[in-house]
N, C-alpha and C positions, 0 to 999 in steps of 0.2 A: 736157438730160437726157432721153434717151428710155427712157419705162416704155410699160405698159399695164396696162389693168382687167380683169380678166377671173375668172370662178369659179375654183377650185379643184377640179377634177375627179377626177386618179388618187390612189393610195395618199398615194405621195410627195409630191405637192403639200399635201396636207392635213397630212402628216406637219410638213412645213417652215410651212404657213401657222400652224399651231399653237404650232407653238417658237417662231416670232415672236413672238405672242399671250404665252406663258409671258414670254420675254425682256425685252420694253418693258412689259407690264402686272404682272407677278407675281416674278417672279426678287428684280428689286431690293427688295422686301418683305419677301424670304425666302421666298416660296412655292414649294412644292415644284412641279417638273412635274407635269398632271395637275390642278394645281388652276384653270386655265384651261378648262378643259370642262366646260360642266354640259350635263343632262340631256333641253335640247330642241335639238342641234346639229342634228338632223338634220332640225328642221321649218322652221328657219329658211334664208335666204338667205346667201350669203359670197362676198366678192368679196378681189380681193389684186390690190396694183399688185408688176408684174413686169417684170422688166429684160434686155434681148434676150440677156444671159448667164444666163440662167434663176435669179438673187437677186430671193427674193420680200422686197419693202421696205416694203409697206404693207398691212395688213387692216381686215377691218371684217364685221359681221354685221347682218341686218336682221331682228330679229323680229317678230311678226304678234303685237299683244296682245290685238286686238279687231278686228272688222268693218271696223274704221273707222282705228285708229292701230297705225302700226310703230313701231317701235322701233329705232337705232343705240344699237347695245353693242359693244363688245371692237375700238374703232377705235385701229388705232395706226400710226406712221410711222417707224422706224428713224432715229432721230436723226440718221446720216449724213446722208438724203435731206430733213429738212426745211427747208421755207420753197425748196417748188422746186414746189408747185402736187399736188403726190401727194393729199396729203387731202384737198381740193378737188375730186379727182377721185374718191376713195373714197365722198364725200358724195353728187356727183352720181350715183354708179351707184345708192346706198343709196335718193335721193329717186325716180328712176326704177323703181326697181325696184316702190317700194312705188306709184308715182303707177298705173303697170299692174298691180297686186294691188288698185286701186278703194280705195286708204288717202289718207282724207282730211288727217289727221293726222301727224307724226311727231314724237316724242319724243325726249331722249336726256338721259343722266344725265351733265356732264360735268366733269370736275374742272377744280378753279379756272383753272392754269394754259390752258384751253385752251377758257374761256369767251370771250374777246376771238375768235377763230377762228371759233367758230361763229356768233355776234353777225353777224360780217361775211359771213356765209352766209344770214342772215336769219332766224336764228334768237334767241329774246326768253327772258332769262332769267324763270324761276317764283319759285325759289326754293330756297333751301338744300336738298338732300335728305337728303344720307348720309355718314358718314365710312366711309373703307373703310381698310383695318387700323388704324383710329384715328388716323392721319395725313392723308389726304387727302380734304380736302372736295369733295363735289360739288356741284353745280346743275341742277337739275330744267329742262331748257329746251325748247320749243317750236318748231313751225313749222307753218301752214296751208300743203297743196300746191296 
């Protein structure tokens, strides 16, 4: 399966990396579009794996929380493409990205299903953090770059 990683640069890409974001993280909730965007999109980092038919299949954002720790939020893979190495690759761009922003740290909140994933990425669970619409547990987990 050939993708690739790369930003999201003109209108329309961002247009589509979004409604992905809406799609796998919020739709199935009931969340309206729209509610996938909060209010520091534009300080943070975004990458999307892309498919040489221009189908964006995977996202991911890397936010700057401190001096010191990034953050991975809003990761997701299009259920078609998973278990084919995609967020593995989203990860790596996220941990690079932040390792050349001098982030010693990276965090991320992730729900249950997809604590085993990050585990095997070297990442150590904390502990329980958050339920999000009252259904989906998270886990606070870690990694030293």
């Amino acid at each position: 399966m050939r993708f690739q990683i790369q930003q999201p640069s003109t209108e329309d890409e961002f247009k589509r990396y979004y409604h992905l974001r809406w799609k796998i993280l919020r739709a199935p909730w009931g969340q309206p579009e729209g509610s996938e965007v909060d209010d520091i999109e534009n300080q943070c980092f975004h990458v999307m794996a892309i498919t040489p038919t221009d189908e964006i299949i995977g996202i991911a954002r890397l936010q700057y929380n401190s001096e010191t720790e990034a953050q991975i939020r809003y990761m997701a893979v299009d259920e078609k493409f998973e278990h084919r190495g995609v967020g593995r690759k989203l990860v790596n761009a996220m941990e690079e990205q932040a390792k050349k922003s001098s982030q010693i740290n990276i965090i991320l909140h992730a729900r249950e299903a997809a604590v085993d994933f990050y585990k095997k990425l070297g990442y150590r669970s904390v502990e329980k953090s958050y339920l999000l619409f009252d259904l989906i547990q998270h886990y606070r987990m870690t990694k030293k770059l």
